[in-house]
C-alpha positions in Angstrom: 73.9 95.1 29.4 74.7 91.9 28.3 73.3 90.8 25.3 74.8 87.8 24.3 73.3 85.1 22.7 74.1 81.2 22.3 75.8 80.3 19.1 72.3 77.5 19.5 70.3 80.2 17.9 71.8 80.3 14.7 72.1 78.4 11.9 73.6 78.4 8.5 73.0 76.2 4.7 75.6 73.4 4.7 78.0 72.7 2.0 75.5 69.9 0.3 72.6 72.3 0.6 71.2 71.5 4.0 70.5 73.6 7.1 73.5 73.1 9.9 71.1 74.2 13.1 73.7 74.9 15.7 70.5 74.0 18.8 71.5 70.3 17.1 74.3 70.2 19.0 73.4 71.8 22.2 75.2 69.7 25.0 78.4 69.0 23.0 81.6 71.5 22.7 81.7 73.1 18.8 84.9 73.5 16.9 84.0 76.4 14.4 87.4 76.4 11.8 87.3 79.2 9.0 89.0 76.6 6.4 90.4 77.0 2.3 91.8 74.6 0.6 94.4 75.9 -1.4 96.3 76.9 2.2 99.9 76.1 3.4 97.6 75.0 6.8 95.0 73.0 4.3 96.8 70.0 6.3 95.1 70.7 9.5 91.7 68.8 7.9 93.3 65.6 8.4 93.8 65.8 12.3 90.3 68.0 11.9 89.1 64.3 10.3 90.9 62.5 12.9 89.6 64.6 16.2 86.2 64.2 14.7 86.4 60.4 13.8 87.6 59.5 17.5 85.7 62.5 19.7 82.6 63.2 17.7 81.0 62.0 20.5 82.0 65.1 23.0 82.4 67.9 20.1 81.2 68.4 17.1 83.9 70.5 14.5 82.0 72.9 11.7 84.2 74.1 9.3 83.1 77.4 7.2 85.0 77.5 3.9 85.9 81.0 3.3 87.7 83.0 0.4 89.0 86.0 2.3 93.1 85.4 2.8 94.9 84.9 -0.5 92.3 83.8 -2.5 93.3 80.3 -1.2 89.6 78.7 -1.5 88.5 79.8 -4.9 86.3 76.8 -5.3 82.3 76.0 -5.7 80.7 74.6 -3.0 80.9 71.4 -5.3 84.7 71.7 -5.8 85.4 72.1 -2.1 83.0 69.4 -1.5 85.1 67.0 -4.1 88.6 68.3 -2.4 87.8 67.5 0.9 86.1 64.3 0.4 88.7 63.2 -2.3 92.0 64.7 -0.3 90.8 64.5 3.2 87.8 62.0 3.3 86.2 65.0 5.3 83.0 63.8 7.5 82.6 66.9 9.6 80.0 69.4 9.0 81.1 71.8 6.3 79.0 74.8 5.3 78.9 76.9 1.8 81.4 79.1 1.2 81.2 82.3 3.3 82.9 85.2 3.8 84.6 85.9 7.7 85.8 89.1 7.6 85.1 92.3 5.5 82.0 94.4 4.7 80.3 90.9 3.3 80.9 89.0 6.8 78.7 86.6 6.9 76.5 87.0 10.0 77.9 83.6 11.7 81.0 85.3 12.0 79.3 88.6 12.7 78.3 86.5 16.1 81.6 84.8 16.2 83.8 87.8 16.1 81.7 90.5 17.7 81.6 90.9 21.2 78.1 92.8 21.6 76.8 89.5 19.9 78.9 86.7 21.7 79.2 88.4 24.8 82.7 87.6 25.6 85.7 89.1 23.3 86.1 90.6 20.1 88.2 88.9 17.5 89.4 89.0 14.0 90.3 86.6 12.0 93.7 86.6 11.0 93.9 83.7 8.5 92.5 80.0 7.2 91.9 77.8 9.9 91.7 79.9 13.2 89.9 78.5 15.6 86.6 79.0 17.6 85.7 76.9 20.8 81.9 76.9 21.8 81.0 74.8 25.6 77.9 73.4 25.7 75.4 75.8 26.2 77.1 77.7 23.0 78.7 79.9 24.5 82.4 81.3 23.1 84.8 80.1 25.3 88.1 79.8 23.3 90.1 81.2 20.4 92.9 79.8 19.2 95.1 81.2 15.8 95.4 79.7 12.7 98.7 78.2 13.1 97.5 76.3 16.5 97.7 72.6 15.4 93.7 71.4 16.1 94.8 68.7 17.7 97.7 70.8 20.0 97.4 70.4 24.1 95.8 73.9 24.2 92.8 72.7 21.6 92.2 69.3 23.5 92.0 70.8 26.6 89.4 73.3 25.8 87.4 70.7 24.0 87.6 68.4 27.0 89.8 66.5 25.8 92.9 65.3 28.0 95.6 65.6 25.6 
């Protein structure tokens, strides 16, 4: 029995304290990318920006801040806030810190990762910055590993985007 639910029925707080309702962007694809800042793949924020700036029109990109490889985001939601703003002029959704993997997953990722949840594949995350493509009914379509450039062939295409 297929359970599966649309990634539309969750939410979770954002970094600045507000509510990120996923159902606010039913009808455009989702980029969900587990970021840290203190990462050899930190870099990836500014084509993150970039994609967002020019396509935020056909996809919105969410990026969870998370502490769990290498201690590599050991921030406050204020510092990563100041860090991405200051080093990457980050506009793009960012929610509080959160953990992606472990016994303290937070349930995002539960839905994210789980395939009794999201109805398609199971997953783990591997490192910072792997990535989760959502089509526009919120439904997992895509996964891509951390060291996939966001703005590679394979991530355009699965966003809609003709690369």
């Amino acid at each position: 029995m297929n359970t599966a639910q649309s990634i539309h029925e969750l939410s979770i707080k954002g970094l600045k304290g507000e509510a990120i309702k996923f159902s606010d962007y039913a009808g455009k694809k989702i980029l969900l990318v587990n970021v840290a800042s203190e990462c050899g793949l930190t870099p990836q924020y500014a084509q993150l920006e970039e994609m967002y700036r020019e396509f935020s029109d056909k996809f919105v990109i969410v990026g969870c801040p998370a502490n769990n490889f290498g201690a590599q985001e050991p921030g406050t939601d204020a510092e990563i806030q100041q860090f991405c703003s200051l080093t990457y002029d980050v506009s793009f959704p960012l929610t509080t810190k959160i953990s992606v993997k472990g016994d303290n997953k937070h349930d995002l990722y539960s839905f994210v990762t789980e395939k009794a949840q999201n109805g398609v594949q199971d997953s783990e995350v591997t490192w910072n910055f792997q990535k989760y493509v959502f089509d526009e009914q919120g439904f997992l379509a895509h996964v891509f590993d951390p060291q996939t450039e966001p703005a590679s062939d394979e991530v355009l295409k699965a966003l809609g985007i003709s690369a």
